[in-house]
C-alpha positions in Angstrom: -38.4 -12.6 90.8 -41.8 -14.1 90.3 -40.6 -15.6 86.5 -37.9 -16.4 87.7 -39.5 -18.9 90.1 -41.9 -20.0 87.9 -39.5 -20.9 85.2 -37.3 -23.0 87.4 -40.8 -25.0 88.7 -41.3 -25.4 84.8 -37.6 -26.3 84.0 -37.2 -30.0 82.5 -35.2 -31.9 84.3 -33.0 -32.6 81.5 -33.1 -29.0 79.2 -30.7 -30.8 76.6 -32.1 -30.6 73.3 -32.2 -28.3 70.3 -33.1 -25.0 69.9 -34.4 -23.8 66.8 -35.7 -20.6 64.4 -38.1 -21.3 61.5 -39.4 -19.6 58.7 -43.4 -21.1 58.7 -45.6 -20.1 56.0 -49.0 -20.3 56.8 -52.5 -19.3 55.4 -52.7 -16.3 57.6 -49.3 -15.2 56.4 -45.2 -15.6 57.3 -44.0 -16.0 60.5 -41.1 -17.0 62.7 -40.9 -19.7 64.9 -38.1 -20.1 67.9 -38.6 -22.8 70.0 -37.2 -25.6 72.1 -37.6 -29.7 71.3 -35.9 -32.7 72.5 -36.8 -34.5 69.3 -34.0 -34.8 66.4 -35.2 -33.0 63.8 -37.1 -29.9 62.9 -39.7 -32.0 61.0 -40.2 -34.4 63.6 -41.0 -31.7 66.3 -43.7 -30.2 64.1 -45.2 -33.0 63.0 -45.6 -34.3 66.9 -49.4 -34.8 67.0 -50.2 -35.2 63.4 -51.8 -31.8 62.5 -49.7 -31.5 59.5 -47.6 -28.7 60.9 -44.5 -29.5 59.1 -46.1 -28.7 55.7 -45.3 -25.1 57.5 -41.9 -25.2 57.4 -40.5 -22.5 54.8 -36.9 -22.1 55.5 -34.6 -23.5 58.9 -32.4 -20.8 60.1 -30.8 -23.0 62.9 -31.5 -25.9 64.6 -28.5 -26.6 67.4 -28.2 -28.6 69.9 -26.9 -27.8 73.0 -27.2 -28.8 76.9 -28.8 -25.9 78.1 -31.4 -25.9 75.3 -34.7 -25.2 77.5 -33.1 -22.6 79.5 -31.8 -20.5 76.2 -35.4 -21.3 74.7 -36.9 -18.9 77.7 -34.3 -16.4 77.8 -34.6 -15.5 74.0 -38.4 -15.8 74.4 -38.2 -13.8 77.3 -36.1 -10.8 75.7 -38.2 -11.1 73.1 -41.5 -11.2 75.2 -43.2 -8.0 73.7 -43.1 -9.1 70.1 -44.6 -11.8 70.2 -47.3 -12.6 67.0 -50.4 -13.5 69.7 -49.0 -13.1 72.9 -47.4 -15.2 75.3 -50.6 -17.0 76.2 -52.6 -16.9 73.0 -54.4 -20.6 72.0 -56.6 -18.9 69.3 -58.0 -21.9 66.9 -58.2 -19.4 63.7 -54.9 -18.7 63.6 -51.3 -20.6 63.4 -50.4 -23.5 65.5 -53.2 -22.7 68.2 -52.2 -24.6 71.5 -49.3 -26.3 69.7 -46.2 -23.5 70.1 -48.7 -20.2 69.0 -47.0 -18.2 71.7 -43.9 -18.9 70.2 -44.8 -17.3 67.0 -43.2 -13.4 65.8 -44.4 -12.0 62.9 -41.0 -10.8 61.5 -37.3 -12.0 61.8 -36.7 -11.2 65.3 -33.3 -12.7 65.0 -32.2 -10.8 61.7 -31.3 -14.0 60.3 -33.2 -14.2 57.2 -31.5 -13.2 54.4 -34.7 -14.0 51.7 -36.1 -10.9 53.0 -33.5 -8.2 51.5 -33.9 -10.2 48.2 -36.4 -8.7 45.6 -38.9 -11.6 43.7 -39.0 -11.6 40.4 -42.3 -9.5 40.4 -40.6 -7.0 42.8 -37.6 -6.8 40.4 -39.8 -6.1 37.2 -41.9 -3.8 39.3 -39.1 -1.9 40.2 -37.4 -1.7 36.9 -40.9 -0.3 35.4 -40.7 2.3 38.2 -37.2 3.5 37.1 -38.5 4.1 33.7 -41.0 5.8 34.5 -38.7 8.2 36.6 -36.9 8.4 33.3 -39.6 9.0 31.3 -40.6 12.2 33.9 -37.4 13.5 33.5 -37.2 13.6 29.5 -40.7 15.1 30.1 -39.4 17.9 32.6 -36.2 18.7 30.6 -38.2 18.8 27.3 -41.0 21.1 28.5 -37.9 23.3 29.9 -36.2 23.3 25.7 -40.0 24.2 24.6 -40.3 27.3 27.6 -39.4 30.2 25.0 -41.6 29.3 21.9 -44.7 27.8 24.1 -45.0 28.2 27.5 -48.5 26.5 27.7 -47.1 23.2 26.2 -44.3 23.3 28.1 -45.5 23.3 31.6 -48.1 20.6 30.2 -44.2 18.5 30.0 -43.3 20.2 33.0 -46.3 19.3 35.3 -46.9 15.8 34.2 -42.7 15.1 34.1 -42.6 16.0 38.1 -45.7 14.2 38.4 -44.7 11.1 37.3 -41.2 11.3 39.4 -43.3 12.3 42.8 -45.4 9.1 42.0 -42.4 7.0 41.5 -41.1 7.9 44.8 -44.0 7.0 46.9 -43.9 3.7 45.2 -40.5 2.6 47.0 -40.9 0.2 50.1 -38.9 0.8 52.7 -35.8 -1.2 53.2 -36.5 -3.4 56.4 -33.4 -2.8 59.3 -31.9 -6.0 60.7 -32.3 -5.7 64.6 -29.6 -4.5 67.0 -29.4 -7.0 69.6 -27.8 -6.4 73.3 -24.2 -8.0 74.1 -25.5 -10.9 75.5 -28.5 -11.9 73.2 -26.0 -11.4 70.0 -23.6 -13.6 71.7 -25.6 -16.2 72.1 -27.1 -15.9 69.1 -23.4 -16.1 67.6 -23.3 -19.5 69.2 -26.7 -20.9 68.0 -25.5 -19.8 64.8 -22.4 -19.8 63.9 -21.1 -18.1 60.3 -20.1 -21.7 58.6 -23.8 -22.6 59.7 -25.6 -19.5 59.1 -28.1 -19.5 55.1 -29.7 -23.1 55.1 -31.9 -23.8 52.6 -35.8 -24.0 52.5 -36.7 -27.3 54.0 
């Protein structure tokens, strides 16, 4: 009840703009942006009071207008309250955008709409691929030390021990695969109509 009140004291009188989600990348790290501006352009609304804020700017996921802009601004922050990067009234000067949207700040894809994120770099890739042979590598050791078990069974649990070792140290080397969010009926609705699917994958800006 109380928010409620509050937010229609704050409301604008005229909530039309755009609403928008950002990839930033900042000194302190990646984060996600999702915000509310009148102004026509993602640029413009971070560059508003010259602090160089649009040098942040990583990758636009959407940026729609629509007439209710403010109002589906608070509800998404609102649903999205407890996730927040530094809290819904955070202005801390050492870290991003401090008193200039920091509240407005997550420090994953909330949404799910990034698609970058379920891409490996190419040092992930290489990484990977050197992990696999390694596992390959522990299993020629493994099935070799198993061939040599009859004649010498010192040497072969020598292969044995260091085959499994190097397969158990493969597997704890795996990241886990990050899960897109489930989102309620009415959040992914509306999130269908900020963006829609001949809209969605923009490019870094």
């Amino acid at each position: 009840m109380f928010n409620n009140i509050k937010r229609w004291f704050n409301r604008p009188k005229n909530p039309a703009g755009h609403v928008y989600y950002a990839r930033l990348k900042t000194p302190q790290g990646t984060y996600y942006k999702l915000g509310y501006t009148s102004k026509l352009t993602l640029v413009e609304r971070m560059a508003f009071g010259h602090h160089g804020d649009e040098k942040l700017i990583d990758r636009e996921l959407f940026f729609t207008f629509r007439e209710d802009a403010w109002d589906v601004e608070q509800t998404l922050l609102e649903h999205f309250n407890k996730h927040r990067a530094f809290g819904k009234y955070s202005n801390d000067p050492l870290m991003p955008l401090g008193g200039r949207g920091q509240s407005e700040l997550f420090a994953h894809d909330i949404l799910g709409l990034d698609d970058d994120i379920d891409k490996l770099s190419v040092q992930d890739s290489k990484a990977l691929q050197g992990e696999l042979a390694k596992a390959n590598e522990g299993c020629l050791m493994v099935l070799f030390g198993l061939v040599l078990a009859p004649f010498t069974l010192g040497l072969s649990l020598l292969f044995i021990a260091g085959g499994l070792s190097g397969i158990l140290d493969n597997g704890k080397g795996h990241r886990p695969v990050a899960k897109r969010p489930q989102h309620p009926p009415s959040i992914r609705e509306l999130l269908d109509a900020l963006n829609p699917p001949d809209c969605a994958g923009k490019g870094a800006v």
